[in-house]
Backbone bond lengths (Angstrom), bond angles and torsions (degrees), N, CA, C in turn:
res aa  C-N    CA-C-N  psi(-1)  N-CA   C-N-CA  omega(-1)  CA-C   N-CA-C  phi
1 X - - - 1.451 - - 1.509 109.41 -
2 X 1.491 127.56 124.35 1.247 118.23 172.17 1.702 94.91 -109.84
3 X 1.397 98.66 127.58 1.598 118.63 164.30 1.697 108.55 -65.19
4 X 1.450 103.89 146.92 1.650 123.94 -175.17 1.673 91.37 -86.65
5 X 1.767 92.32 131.44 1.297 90.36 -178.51 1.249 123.77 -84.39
6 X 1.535 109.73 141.53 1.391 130.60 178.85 1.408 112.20 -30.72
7 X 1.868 122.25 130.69 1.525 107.85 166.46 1.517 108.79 -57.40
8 X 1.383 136.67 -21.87 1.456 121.75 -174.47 1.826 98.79 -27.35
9 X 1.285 127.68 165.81 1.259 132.94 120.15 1.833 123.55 -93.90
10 X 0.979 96.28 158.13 1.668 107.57 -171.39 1.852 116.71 -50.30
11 X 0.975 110.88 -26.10 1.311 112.89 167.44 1.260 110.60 -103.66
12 X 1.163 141.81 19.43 1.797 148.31 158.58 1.871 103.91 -77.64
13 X 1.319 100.67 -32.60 1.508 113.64 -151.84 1.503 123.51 -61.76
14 X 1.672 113.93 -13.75 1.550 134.55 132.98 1.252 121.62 -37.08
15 X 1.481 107.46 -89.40 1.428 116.06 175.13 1.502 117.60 -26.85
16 X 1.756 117.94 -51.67 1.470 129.18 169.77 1.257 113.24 -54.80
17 X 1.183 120.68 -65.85 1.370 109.32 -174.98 1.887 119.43 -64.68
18 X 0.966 111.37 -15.57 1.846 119.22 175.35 2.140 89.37 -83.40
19 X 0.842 111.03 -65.54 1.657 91.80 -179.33 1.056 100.35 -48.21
20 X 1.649 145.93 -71.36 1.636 137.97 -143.52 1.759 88.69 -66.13
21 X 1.166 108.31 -51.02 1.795 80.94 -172.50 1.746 121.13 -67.80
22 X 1.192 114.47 -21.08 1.725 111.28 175.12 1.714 100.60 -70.32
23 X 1.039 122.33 -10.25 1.651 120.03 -177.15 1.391 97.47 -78.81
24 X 1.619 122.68 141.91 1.330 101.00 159.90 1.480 131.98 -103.17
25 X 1.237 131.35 146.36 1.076 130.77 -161.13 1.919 89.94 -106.53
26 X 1.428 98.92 146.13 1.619 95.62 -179.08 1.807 114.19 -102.24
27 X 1.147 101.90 93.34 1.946 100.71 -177.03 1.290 126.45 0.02
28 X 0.954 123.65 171.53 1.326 130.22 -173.12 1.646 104.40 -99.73
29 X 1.457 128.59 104.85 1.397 132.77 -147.12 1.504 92.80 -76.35
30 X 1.663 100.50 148.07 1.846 99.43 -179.85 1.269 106.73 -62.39
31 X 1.330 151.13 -33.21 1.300 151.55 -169.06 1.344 106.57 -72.88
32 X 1.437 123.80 -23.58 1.440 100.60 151.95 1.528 128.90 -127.25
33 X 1.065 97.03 31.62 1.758 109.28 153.08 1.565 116.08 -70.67
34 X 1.776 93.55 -39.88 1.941 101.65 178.75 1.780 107.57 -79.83
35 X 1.102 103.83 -18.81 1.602 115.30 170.64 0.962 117.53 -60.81
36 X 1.546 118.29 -48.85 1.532 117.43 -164.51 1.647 105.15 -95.10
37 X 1.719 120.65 -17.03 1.271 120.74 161.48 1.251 121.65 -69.61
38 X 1.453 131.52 -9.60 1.565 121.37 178.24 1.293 92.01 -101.80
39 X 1.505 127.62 -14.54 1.477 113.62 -152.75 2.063 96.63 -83.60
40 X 1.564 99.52 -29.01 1.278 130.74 166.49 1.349 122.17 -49.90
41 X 1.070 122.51 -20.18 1.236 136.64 154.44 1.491 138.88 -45.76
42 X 1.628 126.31 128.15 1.699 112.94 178.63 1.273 109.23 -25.38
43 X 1.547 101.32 -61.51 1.812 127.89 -153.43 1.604 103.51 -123.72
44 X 1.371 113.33 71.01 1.738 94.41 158.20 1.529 143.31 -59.98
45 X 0.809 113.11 161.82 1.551 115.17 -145.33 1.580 104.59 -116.20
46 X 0.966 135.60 91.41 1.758 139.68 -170.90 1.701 78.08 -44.99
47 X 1.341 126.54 -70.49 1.289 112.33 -154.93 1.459 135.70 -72.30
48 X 1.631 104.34 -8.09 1.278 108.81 156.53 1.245 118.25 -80.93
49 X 1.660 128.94 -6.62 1.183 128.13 -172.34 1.683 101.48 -83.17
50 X 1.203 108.73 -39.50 1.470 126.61 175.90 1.293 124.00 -39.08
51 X 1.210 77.99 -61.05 2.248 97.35 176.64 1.522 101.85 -71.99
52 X 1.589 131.68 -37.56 1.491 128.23 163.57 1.389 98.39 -30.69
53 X 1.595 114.43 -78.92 1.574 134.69 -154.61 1.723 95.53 -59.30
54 X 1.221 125.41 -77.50 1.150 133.30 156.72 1.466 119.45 26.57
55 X 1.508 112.01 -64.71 1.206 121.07 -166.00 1.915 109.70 -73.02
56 X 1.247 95.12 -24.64 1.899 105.18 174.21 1.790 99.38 -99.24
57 X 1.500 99.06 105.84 1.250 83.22 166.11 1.758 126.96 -83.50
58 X 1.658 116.73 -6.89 1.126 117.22 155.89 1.558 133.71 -42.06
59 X 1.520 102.19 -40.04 1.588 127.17 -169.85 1.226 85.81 -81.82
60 X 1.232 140.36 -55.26 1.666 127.64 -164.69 1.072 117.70 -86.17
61 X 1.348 125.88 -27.94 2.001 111.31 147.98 1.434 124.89 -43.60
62 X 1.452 104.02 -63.80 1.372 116.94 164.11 1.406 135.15 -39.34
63 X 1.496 115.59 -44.05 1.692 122.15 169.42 1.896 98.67 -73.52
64 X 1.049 108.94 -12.18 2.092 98.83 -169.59 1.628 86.23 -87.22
65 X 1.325 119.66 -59.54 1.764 112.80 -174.29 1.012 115.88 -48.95
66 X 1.346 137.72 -45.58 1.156 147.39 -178.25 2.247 108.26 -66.90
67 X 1.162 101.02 -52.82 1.802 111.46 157.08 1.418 118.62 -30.16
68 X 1.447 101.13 -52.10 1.606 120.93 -154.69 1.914 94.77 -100.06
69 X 0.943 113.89 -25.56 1.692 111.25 164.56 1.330 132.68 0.71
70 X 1.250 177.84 113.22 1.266 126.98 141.51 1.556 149.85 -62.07
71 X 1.285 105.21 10.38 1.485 125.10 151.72 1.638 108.15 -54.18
72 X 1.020 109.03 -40.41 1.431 97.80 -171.01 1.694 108.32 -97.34
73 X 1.404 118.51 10.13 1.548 110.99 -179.98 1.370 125.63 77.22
74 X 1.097 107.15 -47.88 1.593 107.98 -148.34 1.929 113.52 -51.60
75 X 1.478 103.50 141.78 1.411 112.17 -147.64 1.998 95.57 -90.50
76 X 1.001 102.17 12.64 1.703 128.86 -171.91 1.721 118.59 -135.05
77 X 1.177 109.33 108.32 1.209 107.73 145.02 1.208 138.93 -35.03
78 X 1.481 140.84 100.82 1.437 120.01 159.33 1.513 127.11 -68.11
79 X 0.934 144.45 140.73 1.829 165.35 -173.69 1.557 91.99 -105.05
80 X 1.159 135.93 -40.23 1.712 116.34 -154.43 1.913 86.72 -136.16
81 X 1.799 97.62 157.82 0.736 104.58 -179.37 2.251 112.53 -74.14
82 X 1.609 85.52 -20.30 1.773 87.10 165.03 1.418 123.31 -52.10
83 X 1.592 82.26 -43.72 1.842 93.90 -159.63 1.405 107.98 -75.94
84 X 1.620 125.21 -37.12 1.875 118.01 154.69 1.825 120.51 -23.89
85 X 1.743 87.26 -64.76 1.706 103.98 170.36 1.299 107.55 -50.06
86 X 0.668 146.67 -51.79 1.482 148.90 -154.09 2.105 111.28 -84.60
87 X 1.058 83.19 -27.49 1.912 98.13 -178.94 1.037 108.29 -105.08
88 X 1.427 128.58 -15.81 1.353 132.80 -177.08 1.461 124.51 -109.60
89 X 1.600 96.08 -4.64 1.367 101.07 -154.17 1.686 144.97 84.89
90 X 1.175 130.50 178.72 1.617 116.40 -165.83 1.691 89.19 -128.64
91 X 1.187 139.84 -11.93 1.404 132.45 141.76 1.239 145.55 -58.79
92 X 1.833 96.00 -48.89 1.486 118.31 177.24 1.541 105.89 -56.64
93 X 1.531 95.69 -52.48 1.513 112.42 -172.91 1.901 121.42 -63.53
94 X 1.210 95.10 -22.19 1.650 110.91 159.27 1.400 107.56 -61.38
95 X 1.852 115.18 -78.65 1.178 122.25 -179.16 1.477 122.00 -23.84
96 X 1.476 108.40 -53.90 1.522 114.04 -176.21 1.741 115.88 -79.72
97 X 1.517 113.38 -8.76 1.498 103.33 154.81 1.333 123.95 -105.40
98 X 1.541 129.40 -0.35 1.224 126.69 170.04 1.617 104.26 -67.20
99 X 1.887 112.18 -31.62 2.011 109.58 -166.90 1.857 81.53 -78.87
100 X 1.190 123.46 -31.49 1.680 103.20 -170.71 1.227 123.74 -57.79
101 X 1.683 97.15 -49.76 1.300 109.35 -174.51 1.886 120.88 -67.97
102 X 1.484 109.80 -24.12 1.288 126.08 146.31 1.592 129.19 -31.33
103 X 1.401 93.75 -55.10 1.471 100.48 -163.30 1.829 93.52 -87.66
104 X 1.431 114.82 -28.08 1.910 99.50 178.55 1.705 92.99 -74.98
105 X 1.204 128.41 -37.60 1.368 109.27 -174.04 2.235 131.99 -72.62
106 X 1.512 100.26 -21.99 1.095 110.02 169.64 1.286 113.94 -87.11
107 X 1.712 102.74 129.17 1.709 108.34 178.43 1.141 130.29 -111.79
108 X 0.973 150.74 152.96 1.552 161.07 -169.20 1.738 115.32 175.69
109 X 1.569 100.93 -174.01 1.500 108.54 164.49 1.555 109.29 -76.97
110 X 2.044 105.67 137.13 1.122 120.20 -161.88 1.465 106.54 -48.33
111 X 1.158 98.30 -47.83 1.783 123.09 -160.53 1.823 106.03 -44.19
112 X 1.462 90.57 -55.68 1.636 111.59 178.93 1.595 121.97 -61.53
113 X 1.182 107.23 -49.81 1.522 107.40 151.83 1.343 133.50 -78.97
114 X 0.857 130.13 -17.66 1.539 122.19 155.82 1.849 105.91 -51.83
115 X 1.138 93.51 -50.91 1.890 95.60 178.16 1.127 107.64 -43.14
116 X 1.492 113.75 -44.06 1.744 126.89 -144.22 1.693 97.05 -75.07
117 X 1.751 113.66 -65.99 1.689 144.32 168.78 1.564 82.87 -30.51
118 X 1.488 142.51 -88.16 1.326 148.47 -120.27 2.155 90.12 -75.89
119 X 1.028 94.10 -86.34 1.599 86.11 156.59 1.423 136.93 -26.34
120 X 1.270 122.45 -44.71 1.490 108.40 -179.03 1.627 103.89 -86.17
121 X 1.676 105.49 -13.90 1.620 99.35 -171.15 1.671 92.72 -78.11
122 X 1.028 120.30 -29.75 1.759 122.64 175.25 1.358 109.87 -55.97
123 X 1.466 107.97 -53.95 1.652 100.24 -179.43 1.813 117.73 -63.79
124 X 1.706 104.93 -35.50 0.997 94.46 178.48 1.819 131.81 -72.80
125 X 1.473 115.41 -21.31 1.444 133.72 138.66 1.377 100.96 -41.49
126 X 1.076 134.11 -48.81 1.532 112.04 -173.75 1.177 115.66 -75.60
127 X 1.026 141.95 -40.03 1.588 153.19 -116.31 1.897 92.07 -109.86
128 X 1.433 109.27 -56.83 1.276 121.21 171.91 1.635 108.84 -77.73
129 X 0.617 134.70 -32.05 1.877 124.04 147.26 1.580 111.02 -44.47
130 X 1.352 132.04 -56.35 1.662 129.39 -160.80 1.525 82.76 -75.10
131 X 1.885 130.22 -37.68 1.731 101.67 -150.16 1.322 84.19 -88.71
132 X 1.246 153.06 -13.40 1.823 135.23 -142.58 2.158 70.13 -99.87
133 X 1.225 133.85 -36.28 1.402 129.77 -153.72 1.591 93.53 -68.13
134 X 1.515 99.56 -56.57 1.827 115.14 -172.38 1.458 102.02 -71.19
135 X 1.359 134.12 -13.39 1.189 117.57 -179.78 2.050 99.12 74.60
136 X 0.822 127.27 41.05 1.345 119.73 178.90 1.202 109.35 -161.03
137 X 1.466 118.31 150.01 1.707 120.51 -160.22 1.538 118.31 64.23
138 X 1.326 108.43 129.61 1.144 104.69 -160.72 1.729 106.75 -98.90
139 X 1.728 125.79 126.25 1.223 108.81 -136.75 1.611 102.19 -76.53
140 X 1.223 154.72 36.53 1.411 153.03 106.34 1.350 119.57 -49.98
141 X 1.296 129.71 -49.50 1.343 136.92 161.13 1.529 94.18 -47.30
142 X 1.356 141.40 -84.13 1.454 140.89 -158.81 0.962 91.46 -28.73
143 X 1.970 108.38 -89.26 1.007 124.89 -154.45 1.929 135.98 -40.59
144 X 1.425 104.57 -38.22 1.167 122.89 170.81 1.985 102.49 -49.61
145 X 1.408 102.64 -63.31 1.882 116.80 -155.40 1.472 91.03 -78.12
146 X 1.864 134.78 -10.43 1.397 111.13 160.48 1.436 103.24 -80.21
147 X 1.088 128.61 -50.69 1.263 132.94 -154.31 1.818 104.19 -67.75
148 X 1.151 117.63 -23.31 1.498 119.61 171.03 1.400 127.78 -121.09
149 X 1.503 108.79 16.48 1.342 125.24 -176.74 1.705 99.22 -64.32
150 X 1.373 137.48 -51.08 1.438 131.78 -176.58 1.771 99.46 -94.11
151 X 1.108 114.14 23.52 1.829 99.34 -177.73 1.304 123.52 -44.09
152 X 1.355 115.24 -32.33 1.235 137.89 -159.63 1.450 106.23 -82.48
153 X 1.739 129.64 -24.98 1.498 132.89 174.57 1.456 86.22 -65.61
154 X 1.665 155.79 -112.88 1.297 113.81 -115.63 1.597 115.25 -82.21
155 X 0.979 123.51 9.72 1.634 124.97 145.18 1.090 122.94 -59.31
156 X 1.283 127.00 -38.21 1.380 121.05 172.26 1.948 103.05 -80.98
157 X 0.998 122.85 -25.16 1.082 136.78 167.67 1.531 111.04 -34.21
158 X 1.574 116.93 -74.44 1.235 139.12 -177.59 1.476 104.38 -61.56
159 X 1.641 110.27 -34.60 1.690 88.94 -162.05 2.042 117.65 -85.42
160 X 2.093 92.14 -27.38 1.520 110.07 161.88 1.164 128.08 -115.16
161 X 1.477 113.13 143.31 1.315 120.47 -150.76 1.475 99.79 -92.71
162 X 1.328 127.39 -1.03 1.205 131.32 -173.89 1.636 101.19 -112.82
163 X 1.279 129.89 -22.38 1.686 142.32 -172.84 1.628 100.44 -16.74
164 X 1.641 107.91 -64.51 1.265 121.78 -164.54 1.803 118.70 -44.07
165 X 1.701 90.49 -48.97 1.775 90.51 178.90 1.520 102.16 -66.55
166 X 1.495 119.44 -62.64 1.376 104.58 -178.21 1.582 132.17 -42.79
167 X 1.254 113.33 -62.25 1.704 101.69 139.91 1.515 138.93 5.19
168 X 1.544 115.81 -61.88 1.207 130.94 162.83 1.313 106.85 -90.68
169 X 1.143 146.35 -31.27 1.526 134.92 167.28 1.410 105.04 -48.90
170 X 1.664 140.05 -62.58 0.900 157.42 -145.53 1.686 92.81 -75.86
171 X 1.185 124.47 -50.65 1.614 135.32 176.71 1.342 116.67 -41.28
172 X 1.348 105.49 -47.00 1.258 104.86 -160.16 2.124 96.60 -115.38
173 X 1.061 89.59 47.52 2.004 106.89 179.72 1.578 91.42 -112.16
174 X 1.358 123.47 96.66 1.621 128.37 157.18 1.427 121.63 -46.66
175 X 1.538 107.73 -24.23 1.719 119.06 -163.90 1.600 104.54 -118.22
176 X 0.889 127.75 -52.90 1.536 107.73 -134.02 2.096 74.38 -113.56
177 X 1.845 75.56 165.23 1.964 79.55 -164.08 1.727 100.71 -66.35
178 X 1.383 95.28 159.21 1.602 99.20 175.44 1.877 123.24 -44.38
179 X 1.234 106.53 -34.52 1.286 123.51 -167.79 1.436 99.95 -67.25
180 X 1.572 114.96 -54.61 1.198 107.28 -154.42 1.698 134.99 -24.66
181 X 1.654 97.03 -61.31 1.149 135.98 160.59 1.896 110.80 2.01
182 X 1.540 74.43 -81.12 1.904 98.43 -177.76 1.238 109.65 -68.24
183 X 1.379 120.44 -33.51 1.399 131.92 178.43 2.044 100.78 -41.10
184 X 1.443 86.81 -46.88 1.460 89.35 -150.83 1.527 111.34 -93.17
185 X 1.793 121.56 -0.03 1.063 132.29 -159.07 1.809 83.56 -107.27
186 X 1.358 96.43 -63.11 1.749 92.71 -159.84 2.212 102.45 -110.43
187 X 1.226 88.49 34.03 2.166 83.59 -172.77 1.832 106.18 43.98
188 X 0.701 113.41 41.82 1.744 96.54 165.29 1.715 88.51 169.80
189 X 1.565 106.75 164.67 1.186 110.80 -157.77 2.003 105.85 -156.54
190 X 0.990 118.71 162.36 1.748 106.88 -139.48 1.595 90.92 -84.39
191 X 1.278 125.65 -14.69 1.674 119.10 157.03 1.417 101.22 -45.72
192 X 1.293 110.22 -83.13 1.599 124.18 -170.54 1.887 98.90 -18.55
193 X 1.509 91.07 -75.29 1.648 94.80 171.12 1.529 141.62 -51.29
194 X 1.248 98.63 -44.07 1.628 105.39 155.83 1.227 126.85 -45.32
195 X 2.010 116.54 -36.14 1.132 105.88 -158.38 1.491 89.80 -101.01
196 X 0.977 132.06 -14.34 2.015 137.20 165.22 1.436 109.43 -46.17
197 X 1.270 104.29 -67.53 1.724 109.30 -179.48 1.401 112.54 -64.99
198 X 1.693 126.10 -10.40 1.558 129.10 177.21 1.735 97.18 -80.62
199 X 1.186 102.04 -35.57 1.657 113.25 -178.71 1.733 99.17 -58.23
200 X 1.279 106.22 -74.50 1.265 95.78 -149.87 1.959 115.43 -80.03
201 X 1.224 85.12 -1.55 1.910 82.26 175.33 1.872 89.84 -86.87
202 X 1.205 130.18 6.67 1.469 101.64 -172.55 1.486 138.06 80.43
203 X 1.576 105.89 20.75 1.214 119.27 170.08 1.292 126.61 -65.89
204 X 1.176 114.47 -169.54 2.134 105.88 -178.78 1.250 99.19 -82.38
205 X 1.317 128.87 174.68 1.603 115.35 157.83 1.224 101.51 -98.37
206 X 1.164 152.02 -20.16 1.153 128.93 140.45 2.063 117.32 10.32
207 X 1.450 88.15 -100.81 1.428 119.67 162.69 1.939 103.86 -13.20
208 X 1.348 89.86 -85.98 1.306 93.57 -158.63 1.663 119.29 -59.43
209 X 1.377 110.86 -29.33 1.346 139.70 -170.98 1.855 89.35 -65.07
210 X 1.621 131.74 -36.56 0.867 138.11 -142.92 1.899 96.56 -100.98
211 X 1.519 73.77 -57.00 1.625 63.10 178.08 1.756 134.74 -91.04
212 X 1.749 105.73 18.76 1.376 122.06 141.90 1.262 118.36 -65.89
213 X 1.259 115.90 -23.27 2.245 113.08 -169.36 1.591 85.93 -117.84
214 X 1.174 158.05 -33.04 1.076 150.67 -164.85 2.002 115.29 -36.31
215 X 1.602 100.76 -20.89 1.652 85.00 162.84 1.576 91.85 -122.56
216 X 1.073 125.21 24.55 1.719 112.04 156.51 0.962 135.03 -100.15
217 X 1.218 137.74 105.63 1.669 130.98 -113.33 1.592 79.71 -140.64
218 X 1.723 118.94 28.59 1.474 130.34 163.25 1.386 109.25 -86.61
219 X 1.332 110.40 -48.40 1.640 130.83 160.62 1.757 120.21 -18.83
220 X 1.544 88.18 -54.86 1.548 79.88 -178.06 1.201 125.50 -76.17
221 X 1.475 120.94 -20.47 1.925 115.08 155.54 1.174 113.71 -76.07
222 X 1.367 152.71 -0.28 1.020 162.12 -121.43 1.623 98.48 -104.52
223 X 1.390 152.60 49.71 1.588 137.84 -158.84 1.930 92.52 -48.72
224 X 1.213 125.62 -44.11 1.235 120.00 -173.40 2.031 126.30 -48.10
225 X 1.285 91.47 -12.34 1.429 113.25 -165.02 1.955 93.82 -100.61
226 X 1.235 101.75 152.40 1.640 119.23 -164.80 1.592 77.00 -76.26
227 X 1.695 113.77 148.86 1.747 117.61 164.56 1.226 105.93 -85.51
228 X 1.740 121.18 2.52 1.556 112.89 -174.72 1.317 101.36 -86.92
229 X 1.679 124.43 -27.51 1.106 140.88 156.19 1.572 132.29 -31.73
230 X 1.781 94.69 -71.49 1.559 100.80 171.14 1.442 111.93 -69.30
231 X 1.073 122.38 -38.66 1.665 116.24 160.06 1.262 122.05 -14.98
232 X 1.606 114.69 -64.13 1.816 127.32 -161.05 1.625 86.37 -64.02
233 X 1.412 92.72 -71.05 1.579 100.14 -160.81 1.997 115.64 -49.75
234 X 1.230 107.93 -39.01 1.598 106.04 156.42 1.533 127.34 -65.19
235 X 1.250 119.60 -23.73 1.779 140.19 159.72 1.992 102.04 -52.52
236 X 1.542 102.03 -56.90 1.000 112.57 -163.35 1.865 110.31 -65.01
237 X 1.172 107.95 -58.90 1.308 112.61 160.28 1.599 125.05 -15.29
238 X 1.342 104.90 -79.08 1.329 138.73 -178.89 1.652 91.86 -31.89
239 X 1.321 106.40 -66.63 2.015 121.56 -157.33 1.728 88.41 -70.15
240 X 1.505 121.95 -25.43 1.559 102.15 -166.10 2.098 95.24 -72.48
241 X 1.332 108.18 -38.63 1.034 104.10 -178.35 1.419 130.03 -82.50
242 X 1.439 112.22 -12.40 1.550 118.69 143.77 1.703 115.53 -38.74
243 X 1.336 97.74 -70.70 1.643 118.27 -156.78 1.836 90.73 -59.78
244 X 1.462 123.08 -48.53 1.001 120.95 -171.69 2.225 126.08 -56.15
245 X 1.832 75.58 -21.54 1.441 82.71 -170.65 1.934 103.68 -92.75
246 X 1.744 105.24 -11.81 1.174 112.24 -168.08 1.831 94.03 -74.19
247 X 1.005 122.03 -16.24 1.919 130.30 -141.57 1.578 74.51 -100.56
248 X 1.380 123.67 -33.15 1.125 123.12 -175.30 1.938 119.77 105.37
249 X 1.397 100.33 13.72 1.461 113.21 158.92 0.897 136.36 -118.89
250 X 1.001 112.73 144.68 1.954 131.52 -161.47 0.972 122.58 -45.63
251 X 1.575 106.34 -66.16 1.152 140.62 -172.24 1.571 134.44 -108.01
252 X 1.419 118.17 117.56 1.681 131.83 -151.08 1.471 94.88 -109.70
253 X 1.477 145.33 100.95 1.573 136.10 164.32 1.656 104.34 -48.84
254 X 1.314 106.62 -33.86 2.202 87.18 -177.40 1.297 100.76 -92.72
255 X 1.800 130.35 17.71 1.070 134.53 168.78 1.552 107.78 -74.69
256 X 1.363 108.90 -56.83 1.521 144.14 -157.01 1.634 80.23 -80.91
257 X 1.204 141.48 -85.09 1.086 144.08 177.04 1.666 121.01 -8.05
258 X 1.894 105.30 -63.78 1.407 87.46 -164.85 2.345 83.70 -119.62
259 X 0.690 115.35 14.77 1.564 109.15 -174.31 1.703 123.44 -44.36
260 X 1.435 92.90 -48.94 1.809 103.52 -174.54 1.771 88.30 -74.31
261 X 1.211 121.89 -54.26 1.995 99.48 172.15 1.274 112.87 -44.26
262 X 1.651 108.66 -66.23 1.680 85.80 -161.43 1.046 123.94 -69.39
263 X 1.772 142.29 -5.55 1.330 141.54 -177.39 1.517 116.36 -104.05
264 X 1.443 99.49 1.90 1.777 114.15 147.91 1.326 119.21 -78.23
265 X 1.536 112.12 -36.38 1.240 113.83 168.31 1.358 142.17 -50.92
266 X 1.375 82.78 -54.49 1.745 116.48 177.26 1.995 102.35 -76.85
267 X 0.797 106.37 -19.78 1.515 94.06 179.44 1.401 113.24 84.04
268 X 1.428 116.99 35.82 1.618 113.15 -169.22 1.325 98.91 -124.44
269 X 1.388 117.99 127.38 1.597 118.15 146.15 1.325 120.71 -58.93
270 X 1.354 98.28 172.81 1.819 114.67 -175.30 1.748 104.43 -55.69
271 X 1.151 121.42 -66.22 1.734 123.77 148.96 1.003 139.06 -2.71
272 X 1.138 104.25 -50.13 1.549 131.61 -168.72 1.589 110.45 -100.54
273 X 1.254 108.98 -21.72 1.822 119.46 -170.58 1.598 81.66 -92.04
274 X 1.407 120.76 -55.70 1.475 124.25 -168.74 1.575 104.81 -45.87
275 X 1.087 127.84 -48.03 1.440 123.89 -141.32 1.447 81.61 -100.37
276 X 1.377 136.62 -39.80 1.087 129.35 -157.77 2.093 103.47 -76.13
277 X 0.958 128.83 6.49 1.603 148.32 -150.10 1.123 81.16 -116.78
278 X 1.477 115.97 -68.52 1.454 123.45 -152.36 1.575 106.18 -70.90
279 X 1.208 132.08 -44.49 1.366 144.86 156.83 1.739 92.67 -31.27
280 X 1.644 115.80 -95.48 1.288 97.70 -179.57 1.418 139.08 -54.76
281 X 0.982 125.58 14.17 1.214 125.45 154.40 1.457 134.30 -78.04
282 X 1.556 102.99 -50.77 1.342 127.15 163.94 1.947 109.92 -32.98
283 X 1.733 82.51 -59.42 1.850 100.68 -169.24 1.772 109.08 -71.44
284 X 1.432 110.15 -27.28 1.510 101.41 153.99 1.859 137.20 -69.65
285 X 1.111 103.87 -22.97 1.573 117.16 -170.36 1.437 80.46 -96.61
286 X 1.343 138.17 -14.83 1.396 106.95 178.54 1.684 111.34 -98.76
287 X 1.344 103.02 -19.18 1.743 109.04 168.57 1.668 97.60 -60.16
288 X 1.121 120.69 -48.54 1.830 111.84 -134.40 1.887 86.20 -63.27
């Protein structure tokens, strides 16, 4: 895969790297360092994963609600944190403690992240709805790269005191890519960051690779670029304009922006993009 090169120019690339390190990035939590070592395994073990989870009893309330959902179907209750693993799988069941363990490790005001969590858990409901529909992306892969596709906004949050307006400046830009904006206020931009903190907790690159191009909607003609790649970021699209139509608006600018790419990508006519919206919509108003 060759990545689209960064607007930095070559002598910016100081300045960039002295901002990305004053940002803070939040470690890679021990609970899933031991996560990603059993998962690392020939043969993982639901029940060594158990006794991992086990030891937080926060994490194991939290992974059973999330089990017991109806986003996730299942025609069974789980009782044990095995028995989630076990109905859910030893991926799925990853996926949904890497966004937990996310959300205890990223900090800000409560108020603001709760907004932030409620939203990305929407996108990530979406994202794994369009790939299980398309048959593409595997829904741990989805789910993970919706749920951490903006990780990087309340980090940039904490580190500028101005983040928020630009944020909404950047939203409401019909033309120029989302990034630019931040690009040009602070040299680096919450992809950049998103996809750092996907790095260092040990995500797929998949993931992280995805949610660096996720507003570069160059990617998706790109033959040089992985298709597991243009996938997320065309997945991603799709769910912004789900979620947008779920809020009850029409109209998405990174809809309008990258749409005729990603539904070239995806292989969908106008028909086919329509109905497939309308499907997720339906399947969101019936989660909320």
């Amino acid at each position: 895969m060759t990545p689209v090169a960064p607007h930095a120019q070559p002598a910016d690339h100081a300045v960039e790297d002295a901002l990305i390190r004053s940002i803070r990035i939040p470690p890679r939590p021990s609970l899933l360092v031991d996560l990603q070592h059993e998962l690392a395994q020939s043969d993982p073990s639901p029940r060594r994963i158990a006794r991992i989870i086990g030891n937080d009893v926060g994490m194991s309330g939290a992974l059973l609600k999330l089990a017991n959902s109806p986003f996730f179907g299942a025609a069974r209750k789980a009782k044990s944190v095995e028995q989630a693993i076990n109905f859910l799988g030893i991926s799925q069941c990853a996926a949904l403690l890497t966004g937990l363990l996310a959300r205890q490790a990223i900090e800000g005001k409560e108020s603001d992240l709760d907004a932030f969590w409620e939203i990305s858990a929407r996108r990530a409901q979406a994202v794994v709805f369009c790939s299980r529909k398309l048959r593409i992306a595997p829904p741990d892969i989805a789910h993970t790269f919706g749920l951490f596709c903006d990780i990087g906004v309340p980090l940039l949050i904490n580190r500028f005191g101005d983040y928020a307006q630009t944020y909404d400046e950047a939203c409401d830009d019909h033309i120029n890519p989302f990034t630019e904006l931040e690009d040009q206020r602070y040299q680096t931009n919450h992809a950049a960051i998103g996809c750092l903190l996907a790095r260092n907790w040990g995500l797929s690159p998949d993931v992280s690779w995805a949610i660096l191009h996720h507003h570069d909607y160059r990617v998706l003609e790109d033959p040089a670029t992985d298709d597991a790649i243009r996938s997320l970021v065309s997945l991603a699209l799709l769910a912004e304009q789900g979620i947008q139509r779920f809020h009850g608006r029409r109209m998405s600018y990174e809809w309008e922006k990258g749409r005729e790419f990603a539904c070239r990508h995806l292989g969908l006519s106008e028909d086919e993009t329509y109905d497939l919206l309308e499907e997720l919509n339906e399947a969101l108003h019936t989660e909320r």
